[in-house]
PAVEX-424849 format. One record per residue (C-alpha): residue number from 1; x, z, y. Coordinates in steps of 0.02 Angstrom, whole numbers, plus 50000, padded with zeros to 5 digits. Each point is the difference from the previous one (the first is absolute). Layout:
N
   pos      xx      zz      yy
   NUM       X       Z       Y
...
***
This chain:
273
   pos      xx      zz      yy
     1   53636   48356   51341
     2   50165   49970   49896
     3   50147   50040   50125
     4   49877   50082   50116
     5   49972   50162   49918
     6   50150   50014   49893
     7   50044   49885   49842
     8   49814   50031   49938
     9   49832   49890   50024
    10   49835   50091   50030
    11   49804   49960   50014
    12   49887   50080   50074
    13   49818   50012   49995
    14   49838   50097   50012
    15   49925   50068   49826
    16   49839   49956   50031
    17   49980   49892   50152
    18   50094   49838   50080
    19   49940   50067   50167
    20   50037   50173   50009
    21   49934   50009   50163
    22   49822   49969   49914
    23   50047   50199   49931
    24   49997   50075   50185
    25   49841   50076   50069
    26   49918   49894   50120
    27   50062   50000   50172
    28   50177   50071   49965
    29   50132   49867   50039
    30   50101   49919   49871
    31   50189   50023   50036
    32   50108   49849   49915
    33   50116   50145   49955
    34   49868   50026   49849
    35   49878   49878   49999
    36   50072   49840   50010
    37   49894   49866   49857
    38   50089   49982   49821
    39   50075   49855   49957
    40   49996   49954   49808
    41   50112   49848   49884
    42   49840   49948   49927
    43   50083   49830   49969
    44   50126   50055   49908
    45   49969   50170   49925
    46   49810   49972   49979
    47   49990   50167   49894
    48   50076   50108   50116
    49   49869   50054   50115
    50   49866   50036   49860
    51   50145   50118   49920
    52   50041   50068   50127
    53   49875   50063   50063
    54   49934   50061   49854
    55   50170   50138   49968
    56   49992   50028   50182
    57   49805   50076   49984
    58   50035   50100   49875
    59   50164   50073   50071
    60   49918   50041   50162
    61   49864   50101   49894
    62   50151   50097   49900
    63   50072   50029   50175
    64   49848   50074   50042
    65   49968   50113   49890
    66   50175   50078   50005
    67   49952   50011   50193
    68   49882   50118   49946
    69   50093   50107   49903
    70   50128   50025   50131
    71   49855   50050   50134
    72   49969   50109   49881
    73   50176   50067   49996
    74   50016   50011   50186
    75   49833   50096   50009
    76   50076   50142   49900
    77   50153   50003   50097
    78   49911   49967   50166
    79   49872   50131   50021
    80   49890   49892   50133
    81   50040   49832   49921
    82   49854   49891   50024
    83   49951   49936   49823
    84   49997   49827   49971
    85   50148   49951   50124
    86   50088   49903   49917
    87   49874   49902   49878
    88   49924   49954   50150
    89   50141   49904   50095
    90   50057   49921   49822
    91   49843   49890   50013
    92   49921   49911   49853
    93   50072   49821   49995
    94   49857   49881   50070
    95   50009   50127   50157
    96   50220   50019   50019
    97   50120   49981   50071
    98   50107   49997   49873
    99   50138   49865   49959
   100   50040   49950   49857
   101   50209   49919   49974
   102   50057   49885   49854
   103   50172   50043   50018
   104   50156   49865   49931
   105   50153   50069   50015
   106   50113   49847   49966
   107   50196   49991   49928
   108   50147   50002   50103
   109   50058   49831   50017
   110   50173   50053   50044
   111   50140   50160   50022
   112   49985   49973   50196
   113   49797   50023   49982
   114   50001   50151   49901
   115   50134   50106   50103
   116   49876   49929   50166
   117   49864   50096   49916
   118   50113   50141   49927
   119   49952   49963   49821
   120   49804   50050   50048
   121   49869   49902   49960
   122   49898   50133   50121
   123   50101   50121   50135
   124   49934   50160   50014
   125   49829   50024   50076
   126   49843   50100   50022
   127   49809   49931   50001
   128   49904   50018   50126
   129   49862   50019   49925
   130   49893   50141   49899
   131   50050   49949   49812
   132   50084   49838   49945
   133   49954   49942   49790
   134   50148   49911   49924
   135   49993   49911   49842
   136   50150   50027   49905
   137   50112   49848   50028
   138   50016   49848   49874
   139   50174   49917   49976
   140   49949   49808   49994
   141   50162   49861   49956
   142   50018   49836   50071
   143   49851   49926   49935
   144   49889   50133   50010
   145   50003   50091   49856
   146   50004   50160   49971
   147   50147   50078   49947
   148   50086   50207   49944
   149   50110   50030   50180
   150   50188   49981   49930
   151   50052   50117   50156
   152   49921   50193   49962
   153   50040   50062   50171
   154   49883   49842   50085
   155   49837   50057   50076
   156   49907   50148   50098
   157   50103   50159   50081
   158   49910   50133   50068
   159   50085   50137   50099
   160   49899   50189   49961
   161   49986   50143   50109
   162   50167   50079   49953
   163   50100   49841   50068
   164   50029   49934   49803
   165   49986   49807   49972
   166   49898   49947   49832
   167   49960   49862   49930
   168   49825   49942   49940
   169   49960   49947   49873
   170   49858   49986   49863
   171   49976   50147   49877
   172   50060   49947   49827
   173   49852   49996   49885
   174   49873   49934   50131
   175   49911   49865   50011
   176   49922   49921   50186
   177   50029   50121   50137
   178   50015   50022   50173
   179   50097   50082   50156
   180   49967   50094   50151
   181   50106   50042   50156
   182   49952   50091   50135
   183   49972   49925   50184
   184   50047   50080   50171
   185   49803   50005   50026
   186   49945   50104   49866
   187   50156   50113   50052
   188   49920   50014   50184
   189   49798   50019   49903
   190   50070   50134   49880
   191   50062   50091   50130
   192   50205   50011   49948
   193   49936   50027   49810
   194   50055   49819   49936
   195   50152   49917   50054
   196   50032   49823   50005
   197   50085   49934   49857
   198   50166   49899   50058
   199   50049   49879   49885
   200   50093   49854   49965
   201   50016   49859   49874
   202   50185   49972   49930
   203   50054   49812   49968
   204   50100   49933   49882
   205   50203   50044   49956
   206   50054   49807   50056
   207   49930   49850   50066
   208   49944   49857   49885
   209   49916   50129   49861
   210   49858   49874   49952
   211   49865   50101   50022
   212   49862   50063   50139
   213   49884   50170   50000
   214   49831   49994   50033
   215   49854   50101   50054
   216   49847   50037   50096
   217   49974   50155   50114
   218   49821   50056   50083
   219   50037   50103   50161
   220   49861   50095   50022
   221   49972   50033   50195
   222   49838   50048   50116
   223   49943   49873   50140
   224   50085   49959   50131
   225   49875   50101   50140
   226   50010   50128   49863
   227   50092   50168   50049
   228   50110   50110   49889
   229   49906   50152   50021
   230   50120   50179   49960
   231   49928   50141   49901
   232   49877   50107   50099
   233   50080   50129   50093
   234   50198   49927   49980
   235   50115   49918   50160
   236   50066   49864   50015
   237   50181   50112   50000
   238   49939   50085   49851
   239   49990   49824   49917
   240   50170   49958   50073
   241   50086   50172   49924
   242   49962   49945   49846
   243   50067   49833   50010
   244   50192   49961   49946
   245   50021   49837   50089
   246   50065   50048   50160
   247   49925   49866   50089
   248   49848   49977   49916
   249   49985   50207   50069
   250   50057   49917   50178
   251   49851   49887   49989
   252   49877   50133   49963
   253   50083   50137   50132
   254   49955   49851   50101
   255   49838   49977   49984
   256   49885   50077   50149
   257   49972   50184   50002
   258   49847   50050   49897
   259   49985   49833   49928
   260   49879   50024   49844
   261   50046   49850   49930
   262   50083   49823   50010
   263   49948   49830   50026
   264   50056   49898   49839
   265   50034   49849   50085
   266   50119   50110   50140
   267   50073   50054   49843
   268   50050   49839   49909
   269   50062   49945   50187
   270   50123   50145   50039
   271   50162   49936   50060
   272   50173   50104   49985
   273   49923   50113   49874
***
């Protein structure tokens, strides 16, 4: 996908399945949106499946248990908050729809390539999804070892709820650990109370650096027949009040009146929002 989606490379694939459609209950249709067959290098990279798919089980099972602490969350803030919510729609892996991403976000080759992409190795974005796991990135050199990134200011940006940009990085003093962003789902299931984490990854200061950034993120999402279901006893333009993204607010205002909820594939399919 190099040139397609940026100066990066990604793969994707199911974390427990090579036909995620195997995951759907029977009868329901499997859209190619979500459910087209995974493709592995077992040629080349013969270890890469078996790994993984082994970090991309036990991810999804960290993802779900934070899933239950923020039902748990939302059912203090949300009176009528049906418990469970959110645990259920972040399925266990052998019955997802999750997707996992090895993500390669390659040099610059030249001045003319890095002011095309405005020095970002990732623009600005939200997920569309509930929660999205990130693996702090590795800085890997020519040959594919690991190296200490020479530029500090490379890597993850977040922007917070008061408009301030920060960087992200790994606590000093830690050893493994792992991220979480918010999707535009979970901001819709929570009913306003979680917002969408927009984020971005910054690439290097000049082209020709001699070195790439690597990582793997697990967006955690329900099926595609799945809907987004609000907080008992909340609006759609309750939802939308909440929400600072003035279009993302358009999108819900739009939505028909006394809708209790919203297909997921719809959702990821919105156009102009």
């Amino acid at each position: 996908s190099k040139g397609v989606d940026g100066n990066r490379t990604g793969f994707y694939f199911h974390p427990a399945v090579d036909n995620p459609a195997e995951c759907l209950p029977v009868g329901v249709t499997a859209d190619p949106t979500f459910y087209s067959p995974n493709l592995w290098p077992d040629k080349d990279l013969p270890n890469l499946r078996p790994l993984a798919r082994e970090a991309a089980v036990e991810l999804v099972e960290v993802g779900r248990r934070l899933a239950a602490a923020v039902d748990w969350r939302c059912s203090q803030v949300h009176p009528h908050y049906r418990p469970g919510t959110l645990q259920r729609l972040v399925a266990p892996a052998e019955k997802c729809n999750h997707k996992c991403r090895l993500i390669c976000y390659h040099e610059y080759e030249t001045a003319e390539q890095r002011a095309a992409f405005k020095g970002m190795w990732a623009p600005p974005h939200k997920d569309t999804g509930l929660l999205t796991i990130l693996l702090p990135g590795i800085f890997l050199d020519s040959t594919g070892q690991q190296l200490t990134c020479p530029d500090p200011e490379v890597g993850l940006y977040v922007k917070n709820r008061k408009g301030k940009i920060v960087q992200i990085r790994k606590p000093d003093g830690v050893g493994e650990c792992i991220f979480f962003q918010v999707g535009e789902a979970l901001q819709v299931v929570s009913g306003g109370l979680y917002h969408a984490t927009e984020h971005c990854v910054r690439g290097p200061p000049s082209h020709g650096r001699g070195y790439e950034r690597a990582t793997m993120a697990v967006f955690l999402q329900p099926h595609g027949h799945e809907e987004l279901p609000l907080p008992e006893g909340m609006s759609m333009a309750e939802v939308a009040e909440r929400a600072y993204d003035g279009l993302f607010r358009m999108f819900l205002l739009y939505q028909p009146k006394g809708a209790r909820g919203i297909n997921f594939l719809h959702f990821c399919q919105r156009e102009g929002f």
